[in-house]
Short mmCIF file of the C-alpha atoms (twelve columns), coordinates in Angstrom:
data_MODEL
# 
_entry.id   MODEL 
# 
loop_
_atom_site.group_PDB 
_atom_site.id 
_atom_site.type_symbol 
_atom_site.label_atom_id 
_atom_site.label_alt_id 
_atom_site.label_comp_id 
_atom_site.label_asym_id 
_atom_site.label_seq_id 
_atom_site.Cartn_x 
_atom_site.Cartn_y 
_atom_site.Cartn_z 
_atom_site.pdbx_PDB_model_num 
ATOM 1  C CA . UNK A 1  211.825 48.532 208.297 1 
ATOM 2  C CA . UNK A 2  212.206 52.114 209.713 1 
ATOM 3  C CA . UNK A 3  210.147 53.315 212.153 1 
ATOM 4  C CA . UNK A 4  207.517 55.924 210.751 1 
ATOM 5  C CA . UNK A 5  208.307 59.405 211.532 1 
ATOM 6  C CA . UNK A 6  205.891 61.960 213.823 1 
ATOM 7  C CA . UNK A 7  205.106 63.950 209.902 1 
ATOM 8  C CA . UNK A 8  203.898 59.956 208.478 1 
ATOM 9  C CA . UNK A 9  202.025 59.374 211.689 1 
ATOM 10 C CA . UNK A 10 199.708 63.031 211.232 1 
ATOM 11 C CA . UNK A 11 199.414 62.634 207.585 1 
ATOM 12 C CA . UNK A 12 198.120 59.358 207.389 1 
ATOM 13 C CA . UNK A 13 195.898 59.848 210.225 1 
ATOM 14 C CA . UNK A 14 194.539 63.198 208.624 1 
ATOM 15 C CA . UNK A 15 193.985 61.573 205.531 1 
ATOM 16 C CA . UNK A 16 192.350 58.837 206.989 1 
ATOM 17 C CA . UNK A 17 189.686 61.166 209.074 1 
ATOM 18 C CA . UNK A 18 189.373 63.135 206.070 1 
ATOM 19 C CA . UNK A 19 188.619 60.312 203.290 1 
ATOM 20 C CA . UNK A 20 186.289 58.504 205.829 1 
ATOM 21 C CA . UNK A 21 184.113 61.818 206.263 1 
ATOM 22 C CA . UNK A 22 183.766 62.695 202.361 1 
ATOM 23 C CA . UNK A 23 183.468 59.320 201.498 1 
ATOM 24 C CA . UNK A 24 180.114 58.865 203.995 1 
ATOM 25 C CA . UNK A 25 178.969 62.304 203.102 1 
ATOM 26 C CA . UNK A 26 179.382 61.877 199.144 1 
ATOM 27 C CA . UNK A 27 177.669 58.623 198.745 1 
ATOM 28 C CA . UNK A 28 175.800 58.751 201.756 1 
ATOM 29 C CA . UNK A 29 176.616 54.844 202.999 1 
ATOM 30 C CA . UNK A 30 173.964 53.834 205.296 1 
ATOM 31 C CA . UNK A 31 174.357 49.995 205.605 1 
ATOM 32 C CA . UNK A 32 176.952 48.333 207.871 1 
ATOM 33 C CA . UNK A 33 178.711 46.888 204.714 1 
ATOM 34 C CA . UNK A 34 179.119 50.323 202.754 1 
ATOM 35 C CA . UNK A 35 180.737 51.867 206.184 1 
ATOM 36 C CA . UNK A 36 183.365 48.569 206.272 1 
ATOM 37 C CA . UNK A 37 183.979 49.676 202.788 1 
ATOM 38 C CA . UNK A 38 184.509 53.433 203.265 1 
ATOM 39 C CA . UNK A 39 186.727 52.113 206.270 1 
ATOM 40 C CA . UNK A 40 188.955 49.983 204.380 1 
ATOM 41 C CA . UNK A 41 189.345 52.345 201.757 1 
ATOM 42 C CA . UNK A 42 190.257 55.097 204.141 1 
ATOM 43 C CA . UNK A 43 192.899 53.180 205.873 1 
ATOM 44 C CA . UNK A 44 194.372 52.286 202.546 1 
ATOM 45 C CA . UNK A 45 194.443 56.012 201.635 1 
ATOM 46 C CA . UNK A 46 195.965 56.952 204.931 1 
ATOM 47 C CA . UNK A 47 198.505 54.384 204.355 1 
ATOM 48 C CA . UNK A 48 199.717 55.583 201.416 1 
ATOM 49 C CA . UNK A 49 200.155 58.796 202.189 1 
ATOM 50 C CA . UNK A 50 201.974 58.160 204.801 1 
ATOM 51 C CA . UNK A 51 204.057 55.655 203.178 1 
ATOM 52 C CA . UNK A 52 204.668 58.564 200.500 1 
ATOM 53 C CA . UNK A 53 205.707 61.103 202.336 1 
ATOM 54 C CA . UNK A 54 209.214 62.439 202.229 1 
ATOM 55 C CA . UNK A 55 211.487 61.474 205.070 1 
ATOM 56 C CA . UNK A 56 214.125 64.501 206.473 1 
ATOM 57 C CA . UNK A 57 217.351 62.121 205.159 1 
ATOM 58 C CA . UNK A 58 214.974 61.062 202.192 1 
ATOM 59 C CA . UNK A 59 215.287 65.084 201.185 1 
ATOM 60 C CA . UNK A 60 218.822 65.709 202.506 1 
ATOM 61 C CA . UNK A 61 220.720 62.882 200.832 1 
ATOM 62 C CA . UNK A 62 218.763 63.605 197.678 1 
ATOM 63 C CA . UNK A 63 220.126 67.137 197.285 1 
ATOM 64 C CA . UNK A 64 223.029 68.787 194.867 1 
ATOM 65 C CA . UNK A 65 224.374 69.833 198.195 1 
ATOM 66 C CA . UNK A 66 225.167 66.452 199.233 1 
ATOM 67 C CA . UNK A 67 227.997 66.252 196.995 1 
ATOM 68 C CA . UNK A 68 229.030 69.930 197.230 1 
ATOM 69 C CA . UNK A 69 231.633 68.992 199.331 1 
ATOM 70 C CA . UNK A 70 232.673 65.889 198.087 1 
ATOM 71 C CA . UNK A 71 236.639 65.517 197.154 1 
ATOM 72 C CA . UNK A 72 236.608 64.753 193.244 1 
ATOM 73 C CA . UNK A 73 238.256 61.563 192.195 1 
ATOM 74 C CA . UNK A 74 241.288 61.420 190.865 1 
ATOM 75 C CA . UNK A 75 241.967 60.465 187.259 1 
ATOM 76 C CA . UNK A 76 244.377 57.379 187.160 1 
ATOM 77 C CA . UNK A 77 247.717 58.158 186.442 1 
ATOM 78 C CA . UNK A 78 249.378 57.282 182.434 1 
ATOM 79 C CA . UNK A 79 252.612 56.365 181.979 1 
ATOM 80 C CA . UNK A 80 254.730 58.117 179.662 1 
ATOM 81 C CA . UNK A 81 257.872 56.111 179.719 1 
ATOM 82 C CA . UNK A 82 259.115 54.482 176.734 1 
ATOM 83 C CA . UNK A 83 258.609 51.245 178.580 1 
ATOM 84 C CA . UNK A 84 255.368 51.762 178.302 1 
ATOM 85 C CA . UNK A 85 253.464 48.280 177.484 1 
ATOM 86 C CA . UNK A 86 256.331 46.799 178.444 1 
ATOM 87 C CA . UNK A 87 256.378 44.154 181.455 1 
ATOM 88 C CA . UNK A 88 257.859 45.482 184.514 1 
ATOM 89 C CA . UNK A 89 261.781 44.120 184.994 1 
ATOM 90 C CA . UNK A 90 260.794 42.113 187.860 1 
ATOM 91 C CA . UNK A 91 258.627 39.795 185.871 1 
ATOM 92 C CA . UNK A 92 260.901 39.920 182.340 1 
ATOM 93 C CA . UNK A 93 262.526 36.354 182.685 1 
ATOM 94 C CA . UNK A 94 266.377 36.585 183.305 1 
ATOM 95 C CA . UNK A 95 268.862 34.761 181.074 1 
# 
């Protein structure tokens, strides 16, 4: 597993101090149970979002530009012999 990036790190750590605040302020947890609760939550929040946010070769490789410079593949090559479907002399049996 890659290491998180310094962008991961401050988003889920935002989101986690930001979730725990309006979580305590909107239902206004008092107990010690309700505040593990809030907590938990929080910390799932803040791992999600950091788990969802875009890595820098995430983006890049993703791009139409990636394969602007690409060299296109060549189409394989027909025959148009009149041996064609024919076996090659080497393996025709000799008489």
């Amino acid at each position: 597993m890659p290491r998180p990036t310094a962008a991961q790190l401050v988003y889920g750590s935002v989101t986690v101090v930001l979730a725990d605040l309006a979580l305590l302020l909107l239902f206004q947890v008092g107990s010690g149970v309700g505040i593990a609760v809030v907590g938990v939550v929080s910390l799932a929040l803040g791992l999600a979002v950091s788990v969802t946010v875009p890595t820098r070769s995430a983006r890049h490789t993703a791009g139409p530009a990636a394969t602007a410079g690409a060299a296109p593949v060549p189409a394989p090559r027909r025959s148009t012999s009149a041996a064609e479907g024919r076996a090659p002399v080497s393996a025709q049996s000799h008489r």
